[in-house]
N, C-alpha and C positions, 0 to 999 in steps of 0.2 A: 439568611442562615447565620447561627451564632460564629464568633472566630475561635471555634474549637479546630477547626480546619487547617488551621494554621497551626505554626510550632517556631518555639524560641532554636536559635541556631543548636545545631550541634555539633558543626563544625570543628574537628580541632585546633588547637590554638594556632600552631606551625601554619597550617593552609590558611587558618582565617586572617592570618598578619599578609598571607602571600598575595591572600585575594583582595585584601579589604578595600585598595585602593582605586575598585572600581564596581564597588557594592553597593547599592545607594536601596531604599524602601521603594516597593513595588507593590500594586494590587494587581487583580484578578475578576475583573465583573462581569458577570454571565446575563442574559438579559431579562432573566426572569426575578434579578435583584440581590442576586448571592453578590459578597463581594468578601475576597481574601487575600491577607497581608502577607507579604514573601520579602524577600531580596532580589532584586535584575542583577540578574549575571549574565553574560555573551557580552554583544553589542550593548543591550539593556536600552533599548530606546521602544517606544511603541509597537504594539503588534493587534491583530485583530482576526478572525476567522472563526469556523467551528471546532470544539472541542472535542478530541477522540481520546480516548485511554489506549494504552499498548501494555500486555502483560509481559513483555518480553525483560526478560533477567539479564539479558546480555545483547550485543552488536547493536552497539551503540551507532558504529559507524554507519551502518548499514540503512539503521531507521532514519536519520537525518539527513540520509541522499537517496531513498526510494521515493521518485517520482509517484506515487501514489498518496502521498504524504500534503500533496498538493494544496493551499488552502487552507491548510486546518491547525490546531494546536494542540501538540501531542500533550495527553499527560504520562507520565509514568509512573506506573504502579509498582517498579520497585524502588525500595526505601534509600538503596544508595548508586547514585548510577555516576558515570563516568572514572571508573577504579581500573581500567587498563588504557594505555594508548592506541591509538587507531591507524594501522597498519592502514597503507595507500590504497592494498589490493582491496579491502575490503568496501570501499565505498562504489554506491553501486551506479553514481552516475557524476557529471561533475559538479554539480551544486547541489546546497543543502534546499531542500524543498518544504519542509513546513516552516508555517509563517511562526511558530514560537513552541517552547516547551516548557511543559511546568513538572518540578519534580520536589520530592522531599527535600533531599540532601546532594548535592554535586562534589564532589573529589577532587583535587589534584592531581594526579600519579605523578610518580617518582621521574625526574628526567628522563628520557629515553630516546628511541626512535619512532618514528607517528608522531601522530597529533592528539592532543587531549581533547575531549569532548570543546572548553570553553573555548579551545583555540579554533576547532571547525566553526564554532557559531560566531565567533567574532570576526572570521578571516569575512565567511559570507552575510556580516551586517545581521543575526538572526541572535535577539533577545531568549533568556530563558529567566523563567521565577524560580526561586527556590524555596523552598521553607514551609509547604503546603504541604498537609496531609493530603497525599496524593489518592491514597486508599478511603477514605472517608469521601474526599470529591468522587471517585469512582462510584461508587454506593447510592451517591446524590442521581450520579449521572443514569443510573441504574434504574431508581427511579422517577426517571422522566424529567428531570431537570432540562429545559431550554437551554441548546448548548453555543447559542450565538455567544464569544465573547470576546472581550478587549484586555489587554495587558498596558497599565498605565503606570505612571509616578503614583506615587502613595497622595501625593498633592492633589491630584486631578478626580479622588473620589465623587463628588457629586456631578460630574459630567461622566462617568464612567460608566455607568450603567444605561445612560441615555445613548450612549456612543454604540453600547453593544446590541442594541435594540435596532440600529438602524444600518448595520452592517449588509451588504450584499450576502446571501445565504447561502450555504456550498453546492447548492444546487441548481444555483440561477448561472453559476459562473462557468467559462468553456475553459476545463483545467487543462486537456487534452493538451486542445493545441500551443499551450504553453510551453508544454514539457517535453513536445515529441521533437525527433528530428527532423528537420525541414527539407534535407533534401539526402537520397536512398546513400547507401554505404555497403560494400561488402566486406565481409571476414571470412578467411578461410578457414576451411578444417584443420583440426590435430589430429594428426596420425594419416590412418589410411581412409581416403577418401569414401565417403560411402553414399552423397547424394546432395541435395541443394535444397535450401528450403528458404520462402518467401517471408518473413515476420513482419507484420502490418505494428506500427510502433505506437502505441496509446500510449506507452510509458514505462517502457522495458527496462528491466533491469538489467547488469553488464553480468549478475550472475545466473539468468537464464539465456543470455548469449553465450556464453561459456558453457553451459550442459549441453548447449547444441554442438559448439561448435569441436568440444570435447570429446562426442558421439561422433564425428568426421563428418557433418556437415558443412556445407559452403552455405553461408545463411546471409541473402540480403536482404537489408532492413529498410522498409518503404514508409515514409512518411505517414501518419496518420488519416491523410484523406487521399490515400492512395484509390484510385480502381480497381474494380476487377481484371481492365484489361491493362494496369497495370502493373497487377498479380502474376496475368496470366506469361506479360512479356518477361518474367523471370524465370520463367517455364521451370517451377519447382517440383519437385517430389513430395513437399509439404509446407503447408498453408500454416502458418502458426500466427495466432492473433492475441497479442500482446495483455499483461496485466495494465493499468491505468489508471488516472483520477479520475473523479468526478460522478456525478448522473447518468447513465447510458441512456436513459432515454430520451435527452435533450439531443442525443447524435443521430440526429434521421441521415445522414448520406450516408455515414459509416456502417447503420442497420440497414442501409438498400446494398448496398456493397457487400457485406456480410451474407444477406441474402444471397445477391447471386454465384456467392463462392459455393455456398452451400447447395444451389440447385446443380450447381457445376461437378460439385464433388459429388451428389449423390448419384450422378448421372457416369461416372467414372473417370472426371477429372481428377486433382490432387485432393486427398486427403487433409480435412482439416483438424489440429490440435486447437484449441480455444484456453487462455486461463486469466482466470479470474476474471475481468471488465471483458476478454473476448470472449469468454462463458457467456455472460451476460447479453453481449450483444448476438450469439449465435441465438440465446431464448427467445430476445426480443425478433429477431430476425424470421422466425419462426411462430409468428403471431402469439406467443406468452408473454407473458408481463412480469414486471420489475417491480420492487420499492423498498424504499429505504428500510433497515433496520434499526427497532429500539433503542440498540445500542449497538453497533459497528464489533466487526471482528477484526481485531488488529493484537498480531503476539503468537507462537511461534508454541501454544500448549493446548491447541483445539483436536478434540478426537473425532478422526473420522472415518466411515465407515463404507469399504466394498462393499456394495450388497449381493453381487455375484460370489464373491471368496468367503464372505466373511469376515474378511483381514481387517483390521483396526491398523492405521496409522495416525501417530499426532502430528500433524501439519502446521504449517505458517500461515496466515493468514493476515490480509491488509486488506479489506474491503468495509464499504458502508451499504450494500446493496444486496439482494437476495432475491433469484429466479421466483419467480411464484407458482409451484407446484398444480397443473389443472389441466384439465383434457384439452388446451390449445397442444400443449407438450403433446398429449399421444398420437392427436389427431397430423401431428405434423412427423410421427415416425421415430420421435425419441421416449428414453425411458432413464426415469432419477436412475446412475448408474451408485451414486456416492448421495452419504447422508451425515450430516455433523451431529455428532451422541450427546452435543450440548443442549442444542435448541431445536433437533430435526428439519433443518430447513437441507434446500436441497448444494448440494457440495457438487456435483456432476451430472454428466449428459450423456449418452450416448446415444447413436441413432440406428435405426433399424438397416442400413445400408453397411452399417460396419465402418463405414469412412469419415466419419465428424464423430469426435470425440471433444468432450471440453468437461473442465475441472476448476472449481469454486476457488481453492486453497492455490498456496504455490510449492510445485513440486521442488524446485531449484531450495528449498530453504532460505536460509542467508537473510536476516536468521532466521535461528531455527533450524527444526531436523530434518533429515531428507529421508526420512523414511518411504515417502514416496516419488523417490526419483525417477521409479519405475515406468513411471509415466509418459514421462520421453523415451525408455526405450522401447516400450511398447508401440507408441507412436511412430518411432524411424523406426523399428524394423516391418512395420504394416505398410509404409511408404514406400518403403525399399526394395521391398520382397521381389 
């Protein structure tokens, strides 16, 4: 690819004096041979992974602590990011999780309270490039550009494209258990108590702990390769199974498990809520199949579509994966409840028992809108009733 990709600073003078002393020439090589010239800013030392874009305009904090983020290297599509400081509440886990970020232009902000973007990625060792046309790599990515890639010194170009070619692929790797909690935790509800729910943790974020636990939920969080029986020894009122990194289809215990929650609920055990990677593993769980998308939904501007109400909501979204719509789904008793007006692929589940419910997108926002928050209280008041 030519280096129109790239772009001369346009930093302003004042931050460029502020930053320069830990700025050094950076590329960008993807393994199909692109390679483009930036700035390392953060840590600025090596990084490597798959390449995702995020259309997200804002929460910044959020994107660089969603365990979902796992592996990979964000790009962002907008032109200037890190322009507020990042409030503590806002991050959604305690470390930054993707392995690098490439963006147009990075900011300074003004002194404050919180941390600035470069100071999260330096605190947790996590490289960023800057100076790429982010939008035009999106475009590339868009169409079909191989997105194995490595982040190096500007020095290291002829080994750089080889490097990215022989990277572990994000789909070979077990993100999961990297990111989940390793041993169960309880949080209480706020307010007035209304019920106890189970969340299976693939890679939860602290702001759909907080919609539950805000609903007056008492919600304990069981490790990733939890059981059923022990799901069951929590004796919830609702099953909720976590958003998460990675391939769902490499997780066969997690998909036998899932199964039997689901023969369980449909039978008049607990009701299960599924989102995003627990969508996924309820399809899988249910003899449908999985597979990756062209180009991943990640950003906080995806519309999508009730098919019962008609209601449009624009959703958040962080996955690389997509239910595969096909008579395994009917035969097993569910019907697409939800459809994204971008690409039609399927956004939701619902089952013909009424009790397993699961959703593609994430209702909690953060970022992004919560026009669908309804979603959890739909689900605790069906559990509760």
């Amino acid at each position: 690819m030519r280096s129109s990709l790239s772009r001369e600073a346009t930093t302003p003078p004042a931050i460029e004096r502020q930053a320069s002393f830990f700025m050094s020439p950076g590329l960008l090589a993807l393994e199909g041979g692109t390679l483009l010239r930036g700035r390392l800013r953060g840590a600025a030392g090596p990084a490597e992974g798959d390449l995702i874009f995020s259309t997200a305009a804002t929460g910044w904090g959020e994107i660089l602590t969603d365990p979902s983020y796992a592996g990979q290297i964000v790009v962002l599509t907008h032109p200037m990011v890190g322009s507020y400081r990042v409030d503590p509440r806002e991050l959604e886990s305690d470390r930054v999780h993707p392995r690098a970020v490439v963006m147009t232009r990075l900011v300074t902000p003004p002194v404050g309270p919180g941390r600035s973007f470069e100071e999260l990625l330096i605190g947790a060792g996590i490289t960023a490039l800057e100076g790429v046309d982010t939008r035009a790599l999106t475009l590339e990515l868009r169409r079909g550009a191989a997105r194995r890639a490595v982040i190096r010194p500007s020095t290291e170009e002829e080994a750089a494209v080889d490097a990215a070619r022989h990277i572990a692929g994000w789909e070979a790797v077990d993100h999961v258990a990297a990111v989940s909690t390793s041993l169960a935790f309880t949080l209480p509800p706020e307010g007035t108590p209304r019920g106890r729910a189970a969340l299976i943790d693939f890679g939860v974020k602290r702001s759909l702990l907080r919609a539950l636990t805000e609903r007056g939920l008492e919600v304990q969080v069981l490790p990733h390769d939890a059981t059923a029986s022990d799901v069951a020894a929590a004796r919830p009122d609702l099953i909720v199974l976590s958003p998460g990194p990675g391939d769902p289809a490499r997780m066969a215990p997690q998909i036998a498990t899932v199964r039997r929650l689901a023969e369980d609920g449909m039978a008049g055990g607990p009701p299960i809520l599924g989102i995003c990677l627990g969508h996924q593993l309820l399809a899988l769980a249910a003899g449908a199949g999985t597979r990756r998308l062209a180009v991943g939904h990640h950003g906080g501007n995806h519309a999508v579509l009730e098919l019962a109400s008609g209601r449009v909501d624009i959703g958040a979204h962080n996955h690389e994966v997509e239910v595969v719509d096909g008579p395994a789904l009917a035969a097993a008793g569910y019907r697409v409840s939800h459809r994204d007006l971008n690409d039609g692929t399927v956004e939701g589940l619902a089952h013909a028992s009424g009790r397993i419910a699961s959703v593609q997108f994430h209702p909690e926002g953060a970022p992004g809108p919560i026009d669908a928050s309804r979603v959890f209280d739909a689900a605790i008041e069906h559990a509760t009733a």
